[in-house]
BADREN-570748 format. One record per residue (C-alpha): residue number from 1; residue in one letter; y, x, z. Coordinates in steps of 0.001 Angstrom, whole numbers. Each point is the difference from the previous one (the first is absolute). Layout:
N
   seq   type        yy        xx        zz
   NUM      a         Y         X         Z
...
REM end
This chain:
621
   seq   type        yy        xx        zz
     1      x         0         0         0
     2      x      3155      1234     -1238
     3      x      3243      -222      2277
     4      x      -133       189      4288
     5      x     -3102      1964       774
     6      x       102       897      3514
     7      x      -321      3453      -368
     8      x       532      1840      3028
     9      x       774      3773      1372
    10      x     -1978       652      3314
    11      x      1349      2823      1771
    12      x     -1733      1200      3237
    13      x      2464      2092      2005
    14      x     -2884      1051      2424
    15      x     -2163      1456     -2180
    16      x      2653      1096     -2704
    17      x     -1739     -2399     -2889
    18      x       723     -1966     -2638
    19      x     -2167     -2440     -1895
    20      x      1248     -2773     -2530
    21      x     -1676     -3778       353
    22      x       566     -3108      -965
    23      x        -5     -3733      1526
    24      x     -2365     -2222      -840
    25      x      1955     -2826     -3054
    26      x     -1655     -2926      1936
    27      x      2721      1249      3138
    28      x      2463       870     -2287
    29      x       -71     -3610      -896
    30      x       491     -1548      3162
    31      x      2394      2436      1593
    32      x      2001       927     -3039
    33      x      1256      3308      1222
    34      x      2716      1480      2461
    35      x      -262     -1553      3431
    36      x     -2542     -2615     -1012
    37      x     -2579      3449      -702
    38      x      1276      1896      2995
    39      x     -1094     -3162      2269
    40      x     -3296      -158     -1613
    41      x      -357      3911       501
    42      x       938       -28      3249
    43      x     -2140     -3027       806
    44      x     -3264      2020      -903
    45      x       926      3694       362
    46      x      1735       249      3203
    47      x      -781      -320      3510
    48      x      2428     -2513      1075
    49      x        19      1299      3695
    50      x       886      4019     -1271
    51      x      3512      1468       659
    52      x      2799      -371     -2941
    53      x       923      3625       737
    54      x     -3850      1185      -350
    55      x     -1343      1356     -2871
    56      x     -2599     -2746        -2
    57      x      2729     -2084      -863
    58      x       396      -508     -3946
    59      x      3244        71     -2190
    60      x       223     -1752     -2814
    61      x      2296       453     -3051
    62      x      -951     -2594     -2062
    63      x      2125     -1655     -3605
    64      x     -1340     -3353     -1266
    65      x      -725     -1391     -3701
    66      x      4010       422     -1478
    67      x      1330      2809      2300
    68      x      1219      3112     -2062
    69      x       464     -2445     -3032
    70      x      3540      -899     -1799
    71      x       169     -3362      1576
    72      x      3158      -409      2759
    73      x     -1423      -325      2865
    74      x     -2956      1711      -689
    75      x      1381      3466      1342
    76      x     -1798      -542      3790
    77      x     -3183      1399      1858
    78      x     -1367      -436      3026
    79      x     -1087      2288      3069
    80      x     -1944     -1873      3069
    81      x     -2522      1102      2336
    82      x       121      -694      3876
    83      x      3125       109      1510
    84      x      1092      2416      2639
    85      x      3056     -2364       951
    86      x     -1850     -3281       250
    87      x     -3577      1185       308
    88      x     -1170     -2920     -2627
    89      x      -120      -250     -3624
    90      x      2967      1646     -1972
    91      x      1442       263     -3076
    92      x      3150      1493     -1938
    93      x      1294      -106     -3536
    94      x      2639      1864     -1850
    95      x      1709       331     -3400
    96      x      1202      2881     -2021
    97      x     -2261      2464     -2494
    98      x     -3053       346      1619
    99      x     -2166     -2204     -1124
   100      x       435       218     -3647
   101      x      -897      4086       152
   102      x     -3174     -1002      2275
   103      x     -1354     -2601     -2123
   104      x       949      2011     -3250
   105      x     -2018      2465      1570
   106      x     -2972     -2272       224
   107      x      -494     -1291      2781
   108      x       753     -3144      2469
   109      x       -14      1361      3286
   110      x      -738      2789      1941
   111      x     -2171      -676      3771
   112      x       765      3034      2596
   113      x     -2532       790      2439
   114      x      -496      2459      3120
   115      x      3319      2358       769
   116      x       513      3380      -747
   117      x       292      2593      2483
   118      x      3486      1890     -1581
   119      x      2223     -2090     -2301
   120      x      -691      -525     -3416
   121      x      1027     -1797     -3142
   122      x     -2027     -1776     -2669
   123      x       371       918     -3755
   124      x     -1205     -2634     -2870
   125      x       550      1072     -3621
   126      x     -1906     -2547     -2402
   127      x     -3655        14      1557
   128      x       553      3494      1597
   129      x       564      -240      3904
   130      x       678      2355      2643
   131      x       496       867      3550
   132      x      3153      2577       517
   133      x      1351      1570      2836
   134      x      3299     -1153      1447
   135      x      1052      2320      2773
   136      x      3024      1349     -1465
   137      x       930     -4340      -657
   138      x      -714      -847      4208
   139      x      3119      -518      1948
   140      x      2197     -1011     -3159
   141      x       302     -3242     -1108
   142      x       120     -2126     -2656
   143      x      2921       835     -2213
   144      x      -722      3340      -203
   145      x     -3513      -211        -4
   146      x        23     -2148     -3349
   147      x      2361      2848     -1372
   148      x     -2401      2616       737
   149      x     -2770     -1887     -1188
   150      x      1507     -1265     -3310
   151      x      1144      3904     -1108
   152      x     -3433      1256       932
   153      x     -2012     -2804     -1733
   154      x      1993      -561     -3221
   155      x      3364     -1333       865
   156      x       453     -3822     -1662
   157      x     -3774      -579     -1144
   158      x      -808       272      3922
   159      x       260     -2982      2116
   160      x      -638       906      3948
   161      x      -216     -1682      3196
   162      x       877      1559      3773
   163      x       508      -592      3104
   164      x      2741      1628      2105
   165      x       375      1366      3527
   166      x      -749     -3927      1306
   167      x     -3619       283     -1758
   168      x      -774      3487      1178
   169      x       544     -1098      3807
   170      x     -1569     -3309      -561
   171      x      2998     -1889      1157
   172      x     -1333     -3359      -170
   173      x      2074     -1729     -2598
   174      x        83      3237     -2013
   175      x       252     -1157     -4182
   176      x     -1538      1936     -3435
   177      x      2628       949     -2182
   178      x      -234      -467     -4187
   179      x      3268      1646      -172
   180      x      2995     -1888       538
   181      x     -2425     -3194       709
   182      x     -2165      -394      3455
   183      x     -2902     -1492       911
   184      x      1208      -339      3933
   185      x     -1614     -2840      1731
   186      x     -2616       208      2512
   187      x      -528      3443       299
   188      x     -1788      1169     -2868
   189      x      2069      3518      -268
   190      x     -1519       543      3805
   191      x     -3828      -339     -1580
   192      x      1084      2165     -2963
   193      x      1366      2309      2875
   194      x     -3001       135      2272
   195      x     -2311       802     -2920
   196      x      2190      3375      -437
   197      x       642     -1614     -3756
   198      x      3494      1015     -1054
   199      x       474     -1245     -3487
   200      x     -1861     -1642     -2669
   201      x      1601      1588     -3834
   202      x     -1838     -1781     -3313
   203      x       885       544     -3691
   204      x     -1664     -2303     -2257
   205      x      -293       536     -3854
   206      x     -1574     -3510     -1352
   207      x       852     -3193        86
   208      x      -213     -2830      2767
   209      x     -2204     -2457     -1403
   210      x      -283     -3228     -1207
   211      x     -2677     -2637      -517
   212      x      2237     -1812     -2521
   213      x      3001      1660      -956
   214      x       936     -2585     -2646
   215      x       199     -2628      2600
   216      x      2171      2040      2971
   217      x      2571      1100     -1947
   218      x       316     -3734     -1072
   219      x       615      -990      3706
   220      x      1515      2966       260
   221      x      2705      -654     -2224
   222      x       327     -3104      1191
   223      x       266       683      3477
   224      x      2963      2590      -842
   225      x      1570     -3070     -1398
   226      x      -219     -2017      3075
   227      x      1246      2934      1880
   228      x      2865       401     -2074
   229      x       959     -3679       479
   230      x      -677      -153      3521
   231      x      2594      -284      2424
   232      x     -1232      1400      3107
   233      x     -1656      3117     -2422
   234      x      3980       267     -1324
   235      x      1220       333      3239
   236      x     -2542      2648       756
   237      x      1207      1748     -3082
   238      x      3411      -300      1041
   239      x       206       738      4162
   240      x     -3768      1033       754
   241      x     -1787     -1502      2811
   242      x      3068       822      2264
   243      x      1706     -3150     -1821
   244      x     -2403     -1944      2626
   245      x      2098      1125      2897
   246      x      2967     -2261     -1143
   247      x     -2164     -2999      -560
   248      x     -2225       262      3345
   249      x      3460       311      2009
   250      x      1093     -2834     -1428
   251      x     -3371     -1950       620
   252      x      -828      1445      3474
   253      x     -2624      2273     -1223
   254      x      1506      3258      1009
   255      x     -1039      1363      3032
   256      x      2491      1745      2004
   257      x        98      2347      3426
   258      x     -3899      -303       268
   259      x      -782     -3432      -730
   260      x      2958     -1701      2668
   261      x      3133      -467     -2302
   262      x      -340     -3013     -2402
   263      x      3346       946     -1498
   264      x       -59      2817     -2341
   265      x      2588      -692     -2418
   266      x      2489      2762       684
   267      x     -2294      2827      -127
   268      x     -1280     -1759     -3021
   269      x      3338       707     -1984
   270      x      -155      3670       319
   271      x     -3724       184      -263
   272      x      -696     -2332     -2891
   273      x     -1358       269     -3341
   274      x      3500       201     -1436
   275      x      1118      2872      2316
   276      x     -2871      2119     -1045
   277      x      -107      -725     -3669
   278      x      3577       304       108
   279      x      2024      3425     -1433
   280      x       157      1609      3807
   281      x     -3671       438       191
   282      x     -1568      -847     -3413
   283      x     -1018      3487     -2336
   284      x     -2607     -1984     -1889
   285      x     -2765     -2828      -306
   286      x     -3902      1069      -394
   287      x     -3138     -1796      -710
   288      x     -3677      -292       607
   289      x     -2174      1775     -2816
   290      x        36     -3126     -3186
   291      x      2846     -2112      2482
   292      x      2738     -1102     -2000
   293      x      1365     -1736      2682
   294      x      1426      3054      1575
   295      x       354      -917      4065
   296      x       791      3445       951
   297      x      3342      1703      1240
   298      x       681      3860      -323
   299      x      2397       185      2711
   300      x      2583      2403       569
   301      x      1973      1109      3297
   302      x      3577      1455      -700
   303      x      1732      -229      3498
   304      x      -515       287      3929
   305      x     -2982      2421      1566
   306      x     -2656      -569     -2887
   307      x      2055       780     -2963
   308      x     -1381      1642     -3098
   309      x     -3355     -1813       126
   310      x     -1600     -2022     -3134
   311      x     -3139     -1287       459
   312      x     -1998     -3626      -221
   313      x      1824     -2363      1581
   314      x     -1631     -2671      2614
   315      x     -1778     -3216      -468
   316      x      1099     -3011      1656
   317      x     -2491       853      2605
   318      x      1646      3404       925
   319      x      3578     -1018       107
   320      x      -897     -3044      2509
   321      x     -2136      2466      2272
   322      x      2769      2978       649
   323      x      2658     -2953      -699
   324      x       388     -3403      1661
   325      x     -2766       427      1705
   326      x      1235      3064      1829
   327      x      3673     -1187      -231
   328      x      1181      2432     -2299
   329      x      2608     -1069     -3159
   330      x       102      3742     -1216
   331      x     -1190       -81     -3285
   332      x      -405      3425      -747
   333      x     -1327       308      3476
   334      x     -2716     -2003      -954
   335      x      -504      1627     -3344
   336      x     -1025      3179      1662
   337      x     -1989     -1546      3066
   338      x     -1996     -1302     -2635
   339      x      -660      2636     -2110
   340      x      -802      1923      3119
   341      x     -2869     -2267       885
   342      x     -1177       288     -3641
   343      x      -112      3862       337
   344      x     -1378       314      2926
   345      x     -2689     -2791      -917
   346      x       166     -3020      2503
   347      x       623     -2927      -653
   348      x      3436     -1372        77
   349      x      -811     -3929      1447
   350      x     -1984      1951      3151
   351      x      2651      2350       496
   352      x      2877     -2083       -62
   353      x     -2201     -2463      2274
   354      x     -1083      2679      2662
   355      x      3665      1408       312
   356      x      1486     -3499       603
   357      x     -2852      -847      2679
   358      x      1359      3282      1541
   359      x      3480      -758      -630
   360      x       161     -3399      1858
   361      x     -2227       975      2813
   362      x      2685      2773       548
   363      x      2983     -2661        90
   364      x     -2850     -1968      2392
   365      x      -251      3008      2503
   366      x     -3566       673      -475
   367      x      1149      2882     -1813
   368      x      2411      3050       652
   369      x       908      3059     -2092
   370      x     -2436      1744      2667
   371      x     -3331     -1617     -1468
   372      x      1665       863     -3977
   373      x       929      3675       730
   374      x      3793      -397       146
   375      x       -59     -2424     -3103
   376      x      1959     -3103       383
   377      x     -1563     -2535     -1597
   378      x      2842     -2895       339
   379      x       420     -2390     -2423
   380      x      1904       884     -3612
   381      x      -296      4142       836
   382      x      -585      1146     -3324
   383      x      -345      4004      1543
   384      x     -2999     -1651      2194
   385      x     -2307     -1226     -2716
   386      x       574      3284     -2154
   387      x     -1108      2382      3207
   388      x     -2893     -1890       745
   389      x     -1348      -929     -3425
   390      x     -1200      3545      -248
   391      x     -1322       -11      3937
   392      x     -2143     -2572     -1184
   393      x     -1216      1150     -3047
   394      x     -1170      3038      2226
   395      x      -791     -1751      3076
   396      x      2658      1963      2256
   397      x      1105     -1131      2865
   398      x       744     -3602       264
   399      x      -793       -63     -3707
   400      x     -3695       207       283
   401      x        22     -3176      2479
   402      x      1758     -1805     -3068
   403      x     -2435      1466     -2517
   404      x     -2476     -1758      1624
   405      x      1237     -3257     -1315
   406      x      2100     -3149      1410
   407      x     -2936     -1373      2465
   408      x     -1598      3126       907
   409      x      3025      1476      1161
   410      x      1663     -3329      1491
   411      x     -2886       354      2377
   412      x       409      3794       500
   413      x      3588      -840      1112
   414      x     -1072     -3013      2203
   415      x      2514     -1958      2174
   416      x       162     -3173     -2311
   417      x       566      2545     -3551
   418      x     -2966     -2204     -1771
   419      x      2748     -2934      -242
   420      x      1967      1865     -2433
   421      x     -2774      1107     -1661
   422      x       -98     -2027     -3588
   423      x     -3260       428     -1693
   424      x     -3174     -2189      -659
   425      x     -3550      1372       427
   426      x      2386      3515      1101
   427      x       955       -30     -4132
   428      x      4292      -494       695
   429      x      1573     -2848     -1791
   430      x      1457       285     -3252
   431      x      4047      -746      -288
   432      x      -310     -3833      -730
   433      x       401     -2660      2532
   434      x     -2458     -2438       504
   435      x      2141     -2020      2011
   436      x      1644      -638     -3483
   437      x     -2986     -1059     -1417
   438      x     -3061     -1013      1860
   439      x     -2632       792     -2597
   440      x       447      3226       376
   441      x      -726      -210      3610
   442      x     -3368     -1562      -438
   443      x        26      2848     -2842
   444      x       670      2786      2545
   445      x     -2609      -952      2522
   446      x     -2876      -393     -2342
   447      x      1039      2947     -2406
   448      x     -3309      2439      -767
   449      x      1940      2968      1022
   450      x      2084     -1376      2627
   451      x      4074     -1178      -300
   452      x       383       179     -3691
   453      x      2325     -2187     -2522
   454      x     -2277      1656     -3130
   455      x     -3176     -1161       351
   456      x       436     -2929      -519
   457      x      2877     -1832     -1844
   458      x       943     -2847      2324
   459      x      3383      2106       546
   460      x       851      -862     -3649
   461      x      -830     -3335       623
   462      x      2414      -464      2476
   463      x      3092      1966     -1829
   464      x      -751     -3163     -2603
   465      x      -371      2879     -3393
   466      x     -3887      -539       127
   467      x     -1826     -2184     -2663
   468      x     -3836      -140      -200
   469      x      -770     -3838      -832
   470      x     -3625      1125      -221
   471      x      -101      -194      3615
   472      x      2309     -1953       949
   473      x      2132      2256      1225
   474      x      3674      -697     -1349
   475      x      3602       785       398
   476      x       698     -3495      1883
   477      x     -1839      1135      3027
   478      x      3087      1843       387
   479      x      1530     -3029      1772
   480      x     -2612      -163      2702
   481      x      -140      3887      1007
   482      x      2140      -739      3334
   483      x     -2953     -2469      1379
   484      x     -3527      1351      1058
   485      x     -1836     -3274     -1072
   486      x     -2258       155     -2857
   487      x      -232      4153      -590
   488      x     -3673      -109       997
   489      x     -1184      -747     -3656
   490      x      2838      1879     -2177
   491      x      -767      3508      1900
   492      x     -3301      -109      -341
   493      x       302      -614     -3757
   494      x      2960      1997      -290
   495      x     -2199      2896      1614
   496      x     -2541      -800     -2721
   497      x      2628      1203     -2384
   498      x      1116      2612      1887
   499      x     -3593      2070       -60
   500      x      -160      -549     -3601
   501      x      3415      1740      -944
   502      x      -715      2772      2883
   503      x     -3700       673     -1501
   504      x      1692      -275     -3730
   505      x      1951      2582      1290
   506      x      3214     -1718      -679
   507      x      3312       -55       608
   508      x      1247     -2714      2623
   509      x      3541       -37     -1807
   510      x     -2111     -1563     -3546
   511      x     -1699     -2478      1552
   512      x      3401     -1637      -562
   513      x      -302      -338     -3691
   514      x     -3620      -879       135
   515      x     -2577     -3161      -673
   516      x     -3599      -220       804
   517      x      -400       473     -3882
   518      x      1803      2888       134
   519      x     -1936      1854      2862
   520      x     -3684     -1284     -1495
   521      x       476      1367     -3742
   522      x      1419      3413      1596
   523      x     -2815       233      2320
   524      x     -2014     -1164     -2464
   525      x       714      2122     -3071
   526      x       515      3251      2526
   527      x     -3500      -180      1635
   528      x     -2138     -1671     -2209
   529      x     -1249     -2276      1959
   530      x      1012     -3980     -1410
   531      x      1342     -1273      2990
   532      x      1509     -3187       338
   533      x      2601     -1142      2439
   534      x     -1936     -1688      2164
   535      x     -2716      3169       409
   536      x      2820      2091       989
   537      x      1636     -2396      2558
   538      x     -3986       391      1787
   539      x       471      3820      -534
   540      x      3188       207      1801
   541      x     -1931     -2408      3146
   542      x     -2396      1805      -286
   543      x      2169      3484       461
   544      x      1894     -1706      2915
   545      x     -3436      -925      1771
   546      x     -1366      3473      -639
   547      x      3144      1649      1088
   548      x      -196     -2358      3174
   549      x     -3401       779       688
   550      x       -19      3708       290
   551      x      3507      -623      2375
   552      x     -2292     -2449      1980
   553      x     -2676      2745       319
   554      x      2475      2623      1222
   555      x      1413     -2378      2479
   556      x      1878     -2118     -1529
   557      x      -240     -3886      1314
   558      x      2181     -3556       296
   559      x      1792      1400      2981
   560      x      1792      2352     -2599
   561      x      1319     -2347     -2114
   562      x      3235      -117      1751
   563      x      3867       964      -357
   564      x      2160      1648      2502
   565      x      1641     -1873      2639
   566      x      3505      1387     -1558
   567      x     -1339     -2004     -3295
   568      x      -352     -2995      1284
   569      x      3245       -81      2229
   570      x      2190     -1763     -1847
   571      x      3017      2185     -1005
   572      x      4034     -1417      1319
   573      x      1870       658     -2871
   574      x        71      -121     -3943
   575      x     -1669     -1981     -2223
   576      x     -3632      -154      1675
   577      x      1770     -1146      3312
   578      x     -2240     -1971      2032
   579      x     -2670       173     -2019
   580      x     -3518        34      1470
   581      x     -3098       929      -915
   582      x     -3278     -2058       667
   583      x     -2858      2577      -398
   584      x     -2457     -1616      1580
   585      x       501     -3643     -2273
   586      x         8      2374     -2919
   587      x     -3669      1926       828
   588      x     -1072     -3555       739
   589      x       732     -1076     -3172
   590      x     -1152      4073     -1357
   591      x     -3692       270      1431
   592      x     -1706     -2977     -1541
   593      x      1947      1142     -3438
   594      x      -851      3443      -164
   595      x     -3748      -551      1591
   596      x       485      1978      2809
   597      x     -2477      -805      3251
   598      x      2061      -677      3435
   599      x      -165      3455       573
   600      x      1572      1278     -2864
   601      x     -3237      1011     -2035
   602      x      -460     -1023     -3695
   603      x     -2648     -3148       525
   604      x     -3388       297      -627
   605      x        20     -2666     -3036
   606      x      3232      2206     -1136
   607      x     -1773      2961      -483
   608      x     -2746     -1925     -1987
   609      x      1931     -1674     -1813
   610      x      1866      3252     -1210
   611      x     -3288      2001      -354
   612      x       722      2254      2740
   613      x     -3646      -115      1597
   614      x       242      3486      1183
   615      x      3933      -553      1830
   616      x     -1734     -3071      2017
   617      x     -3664      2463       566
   618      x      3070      2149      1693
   619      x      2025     -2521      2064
   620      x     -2822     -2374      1123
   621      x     -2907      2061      1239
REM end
């Protein structure tokens, strides 16, 4: 079968070997690729009881059937394995280069074993694959790494991935780097780290393939039409995902000074979309390998104590964490907090998160510049944040209580810290309010890899720019988002969704311009395999229930689908004011949808159902 083969890289760090394998097509079929495989993989190769810093731990790096190709969107890859932050499932995705080079280079993955005992780096050219030594590359990080890497592999035909000072010292929230793109949540740079792997560099000579290239670059084309026409894809074009500060001000979406200010609006204004696409800070716009809708900034800093910089500039993600959310309205303070966390490899949501836990239990009294090492942590202290981003990326000093994540260190710190603490299954929240709109609160708590607004599209859904009719999952739900009745049904199919774009691998910003007809012919004429619309809605079940499963078998269980008690205290001010959200009515209405037992396992007639015989062998015993 022509097009999305499964061929895989497996890499044992241990034993310094390499063998190449491939996954059986009747898998392929049901788990399309990306996260969907990883959960499968991890489901029958790992111990689900081992340590996510062990070298019996797994990492996968893993593209699915249209990753590498010339479709927008189709840019992404994935790398999961067992989380060090949240000790459960995981998973991560990122943009840029690097999938097109390893596909071109033929294969679809690449499954790291064992850990080496001094750091090394893994070299793919075509089918030729090697284990290097990296001990002059330890203790640098990922900037310069990538430069060293690219000039001593080939310059532009190499495409590399590293992990910074974070990774090395398995901070827990520590990212993998494809260059000016990061894979950063949940850990995944820490189990690169702990393995002793550095970097991964691949040059690829062929082509990615296709089972039916006639028919993709028909949707193809037409999807770049949609895009073009698109509204919300314009606006991308125009501001980057940074124009989504402006609108979730305005809507009460914004979180601000960890979680407790509903109004947002004035750090908004010199945040915003058009403040950073605007001539101050804006050197240029980039784009995902075959994007042409070009989200990107290249941002500049010409004034004040980071002048001279160029670099990427931050998502909307990054300029809420080490903005609002910090109560910070310096721009180009921001900028470079950013691109610091990027360098050093953690991720930027954690980060921002575990410096504002710090920050308010300072201005609480249950901490003093004793416990930080002279570093005061006050709200808005710009000098602060860019001393101890780099004490946590090397776990000094008060840094390494922070590296150990929001909950783990709210309970180092004691005296009431785990209040300000904002994070769901010990993954932090991303930057959107749920108290804005509730299905993203039901979203949060039953997420496969804890708090996230990607896994799902129910977010969409509530900013009213979402349009799958397939489903029955429209733009009009938009007017309900502020009430928790009636989510219990739309997550779980929105979920659905959500683990067929993540095991596509594709990008969360095109679901926007696409149909269920538009998803099943690329799937379709990428992998081979004639699906239809309804086979891949049971895939992407099916992926939620495996992903569930192996969470429920390292500890995961109903008690854990559950939001912060700063979540679901209504906020005072701004546009959410008042607003309150009923959990528990929505995991009433959740459980019986999703076929969950009363203790949060996937049911038994689930799991048959969805031919997952050896998941319910597993869970029921």
């Amino acid at each position: 079968m022509a097009g999305f083969d499964g061929k895989m890289l497996e890499v044992n760090l241990s034993r310094g070997e390499i063998k190449k394998t491939a996954i059986d097509k009747g898998v392929l079929r049901k788990f399309i690729g990306g996260s969907g495989l990883a959960a499968k993989l991890m489901l029958d190769r790992i111990d689900p009881k081992v340590d996510a810093l062990s070298p019996q731990n797994e990492l996968y790096i893993l593209c699915g059937p249209i990753s590498g190709t010339a479709l927008p969107g189709g840019a992404r890859f994935s790398v999961c394995g067992k989380s060090p932050l949240t000790n459960m499932f995981a998973e991560s995705c990122c943009g840029g280069d690097f999938a097109s080079k390893l596909r071109s280079a033929g294969w679809d993955g690449i499954i790291v074993q064992g850990a080496s005992k001094k750091p090394v780096y893994l070299y793919v050219e075509d089918q030729k694959a090697e284990i290097k030594d990296a001990s002059d590359l330890w203790g640098k990080n990922n900037v310069e790494v990538n430069r060293v890497l690219k000039e001593r592999h080939g310059g532009r035909d190499a495409r590399v991935l590293t992990i910074g000072e974070a990774g090395e010292n398995q901070a827990r929230y520590a990212g993998i780097a494809n260059g000016r793109s990061l894979a950063a949540r949940c850990g995944m740079g820490a189990v690169m780290g702990s393995k002793k792997l550095k970097a991964v560099v691949v040059k690829g000579s062929g082509k990615v393939p296709l089972a039916d290239p006639e028919k993709f670059a028909e949707r193809r084309k037409i999807l770049i039409q949609k895009a073009k026409d698109n509204i919300a894809a314009q606006v991308l074009g125009m501001l980057g995902t940074n124009a989504a500060v402006d609108v979730s001000a305005a809507t009460g979406d914004l979180p601000g000074k960890n979680w407790s200010s509903g109004d947002n609006t004035a750090i908004a204004a010199k945040t915003g979309g058009p403040v950073l696409s605007g001539p101050q800070f804006l050197a240029g716009t980039e784009s995902c390998f075959g994007c042409t809708v070009g989200c990107k900034r290249i941002s500049k800093i010409t004034e004040g104590p980071f002048a001279g910089w160029t670099g990427p500039g931050p998502e909307y993600e990054g300029v809420v964490a080490m903005g609002s959310n910090l109560v910070i309205d310096d721009m180009a303070a921001v900028i470079w907090m950013n691109e610091m966390c990027n360098d050093f490899g953690l991720d930027v949501i954690s980060t921002g998160s575990c410096i504002a836990m710090a920050m308010e239990c300072m201005e609480h009294g249950i901490l003093n510049t004793k416990d930080t090492g002279g570093i005061d942590l006050k709200w808005g202290n710009v000098d602060a944040v860019v001393k101890m981003i780099p004490m946590i990326a090397r776990r000094e000093g008060f840094g390494a209580t922070l590296a150990e994540g929001a909950r783990r260190a709210a309970q180092k710190i004691g005296k009431g810290a785990s209040e300000y603490a904002v994070e769901v299954k010990g993954l932090e929240v991303p930057y959107h309010d749920p108290r804005a709109h509730h299905g993203l609160a039901l979203s949060y708590a039953t997420s496969a890899r804890g708090a996230c607004h990607t896994n799902d599209p129910a977010y969409s859904m509530g900013t009213g720019i979402f349009n799958w009719p397939e489903l029955d999952l429209l733009p009009t739900l938009a007017a309900g988002v502020r009430e928790s009745k009636g989510w219990g049904p739309l997550v779980k199919k929105s979920q659905d969704l959500g683990q067929i774009i993540n095991a596509g691998v594709i990008c969360y910003m095109f679901n926007l311009v696409m149909n269920g007809e538009d998803l099943t012919e690329l799937l379709s004429s990428a992998s081979g395999f004639d699906y239809t619309f309804a086979e891949l809605i049971e895939c992407g079940e099916r992926i939620w229930h495996t992903k569930r499963g192996v969470s429920n078998l390292m500890g995961i269980t109903a008690a854990d689908d559950a939001l912060p008690k700063r979540l679901l205290t209504p906020t005072t001010e701004g546009p959410a004011a008042g607003l309150k959200i009923d959990l528990e009515l929505m995991l009433k209405e959740y459980y019986p949808a999703r076929g969950l037992s009363s203790d949060g396992r996937p049911s038994k007639e689930t799991l048959s159902r969805l031919g997952l015989s050896d998941l319910a062998a597993k869970l029921y015993r």
